[in-house]
C-alpha positions as CSV (number, residue, x, y, z in Angstrom):
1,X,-11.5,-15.9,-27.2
2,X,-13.0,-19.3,-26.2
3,X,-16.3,-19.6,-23.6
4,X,-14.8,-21.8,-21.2
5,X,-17.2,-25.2,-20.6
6,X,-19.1,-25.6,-17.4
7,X,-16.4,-28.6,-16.6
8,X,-13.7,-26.2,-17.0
9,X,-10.9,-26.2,-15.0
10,X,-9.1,-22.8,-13.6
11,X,-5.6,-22.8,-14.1
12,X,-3.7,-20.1,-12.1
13,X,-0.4,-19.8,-13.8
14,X,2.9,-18.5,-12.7
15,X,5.3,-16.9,-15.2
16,X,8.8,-16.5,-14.6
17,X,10.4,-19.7,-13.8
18,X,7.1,-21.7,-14.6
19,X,6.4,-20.6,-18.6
20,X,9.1,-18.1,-19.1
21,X,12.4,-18.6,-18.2
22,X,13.2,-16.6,-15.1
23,X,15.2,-13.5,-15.9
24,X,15.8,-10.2,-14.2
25,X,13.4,-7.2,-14.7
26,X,15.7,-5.6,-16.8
27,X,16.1,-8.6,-19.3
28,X,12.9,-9.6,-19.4
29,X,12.7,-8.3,-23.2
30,X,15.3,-11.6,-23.5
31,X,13.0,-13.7,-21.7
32,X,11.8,-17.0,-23.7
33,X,9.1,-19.5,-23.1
34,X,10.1,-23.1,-21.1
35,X,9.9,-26.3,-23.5
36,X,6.4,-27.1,-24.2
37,X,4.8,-24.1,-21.7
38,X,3.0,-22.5,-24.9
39,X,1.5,-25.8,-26.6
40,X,0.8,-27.2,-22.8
41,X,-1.0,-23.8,-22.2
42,X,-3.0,-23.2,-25.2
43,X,-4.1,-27.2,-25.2
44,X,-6.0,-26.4,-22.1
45,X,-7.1,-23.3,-23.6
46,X,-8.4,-25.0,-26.2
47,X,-10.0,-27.6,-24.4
48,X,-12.1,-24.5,-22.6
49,X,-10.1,-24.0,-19.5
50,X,-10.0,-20.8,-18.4
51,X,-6.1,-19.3,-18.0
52,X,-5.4,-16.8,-15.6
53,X,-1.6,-15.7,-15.6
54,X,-0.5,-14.2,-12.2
55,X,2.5,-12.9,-11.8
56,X,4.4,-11.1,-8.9
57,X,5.8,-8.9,-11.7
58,X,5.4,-4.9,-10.9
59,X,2.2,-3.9,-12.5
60,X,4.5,-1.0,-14.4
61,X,5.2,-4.0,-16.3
62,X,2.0,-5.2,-17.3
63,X,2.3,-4.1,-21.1
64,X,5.8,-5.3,-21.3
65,X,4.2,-8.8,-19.9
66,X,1.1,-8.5,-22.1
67,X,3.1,-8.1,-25.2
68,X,5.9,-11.2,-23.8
69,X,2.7,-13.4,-23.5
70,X,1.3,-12.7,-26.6
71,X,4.3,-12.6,-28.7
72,X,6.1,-16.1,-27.9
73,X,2.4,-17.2,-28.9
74,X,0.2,-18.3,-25.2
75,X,-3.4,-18.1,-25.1
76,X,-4.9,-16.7,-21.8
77,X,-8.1,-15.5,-20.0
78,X,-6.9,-13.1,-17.9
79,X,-3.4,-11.5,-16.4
80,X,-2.5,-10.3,-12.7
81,X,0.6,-8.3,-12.2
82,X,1.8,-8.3,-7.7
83,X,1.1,-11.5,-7.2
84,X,2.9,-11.2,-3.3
85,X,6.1,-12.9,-2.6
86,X,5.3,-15.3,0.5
87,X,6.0,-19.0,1.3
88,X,2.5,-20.6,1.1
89,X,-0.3,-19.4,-1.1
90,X,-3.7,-20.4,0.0
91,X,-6.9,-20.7,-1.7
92,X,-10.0,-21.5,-0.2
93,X,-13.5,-22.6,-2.3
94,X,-15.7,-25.2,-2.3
95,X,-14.7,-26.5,-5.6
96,X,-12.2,-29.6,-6.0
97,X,-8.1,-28.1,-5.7
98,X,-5.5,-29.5,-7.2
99,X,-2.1,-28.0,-6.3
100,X,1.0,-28.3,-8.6
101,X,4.8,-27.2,-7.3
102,X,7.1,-26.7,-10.0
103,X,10.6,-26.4,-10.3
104,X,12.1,-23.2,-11.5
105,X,12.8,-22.9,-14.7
106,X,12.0,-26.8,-15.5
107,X,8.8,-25.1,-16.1
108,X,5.6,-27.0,-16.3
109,X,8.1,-30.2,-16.6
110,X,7.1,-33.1,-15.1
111,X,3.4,-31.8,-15.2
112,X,3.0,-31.4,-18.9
113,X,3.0,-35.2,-19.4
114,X,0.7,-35.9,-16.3
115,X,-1.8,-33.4,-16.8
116,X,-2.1,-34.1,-20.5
């Protein structure tokens, strides 16, 4: 694993509809990664971001997610299962935020050619 740099950024990452297409629990074994999500991911890895997957997946299927992640090939920091299901997520610190809506299932889309 990479030491993220002092200039790192957090990324807080979504997975079904963002890097993963967005499937039903029960075919989640069938579940692939969206166009680009894995190199988009693991270039900011790479450049010492930290990753932080957080999902609103059950946490009985953490090693199921786990296994997902690291099969189709994503490099990560850390992974949340429950992320809650509610209409606005809010995040209060006193470093810089930057907030990124995607569509589901475009995945990271649009944002993989900005952010890069």
């Amino acid at each position: 694993m990479l030491m993220p740099k002092k200039e790192a950024c957090v990324r807080i990452i979504d997975i079904d509809g963002t890097v993963i297409k967005h499937m039903n629990p029960s075919k989640y074994k069938e579940a692939f990664p969206l166009e680009d999500a894995v190199e988009t991911v693991n270039e900011w890895f790479q450049n010492g971001d930290i990753i932080i997957f957080w999902t609103a997946r059950h946490p009985s299927y953490y090693d199921c997610t786990k296994q997902q992640l690291d099969s189709m090939g994503f490099y990560y920091n850390e992974l949340l299962m429950g992320k809650p299901y509610a209409k606005e997520i809010h995040l209060y610190d006193d470093a810089d935020i930057e907030f990124h809506k995607v569509e589901r299932d475009k995945g990271l889309g649009i944002l993989i050619r900005e952010d890069k």
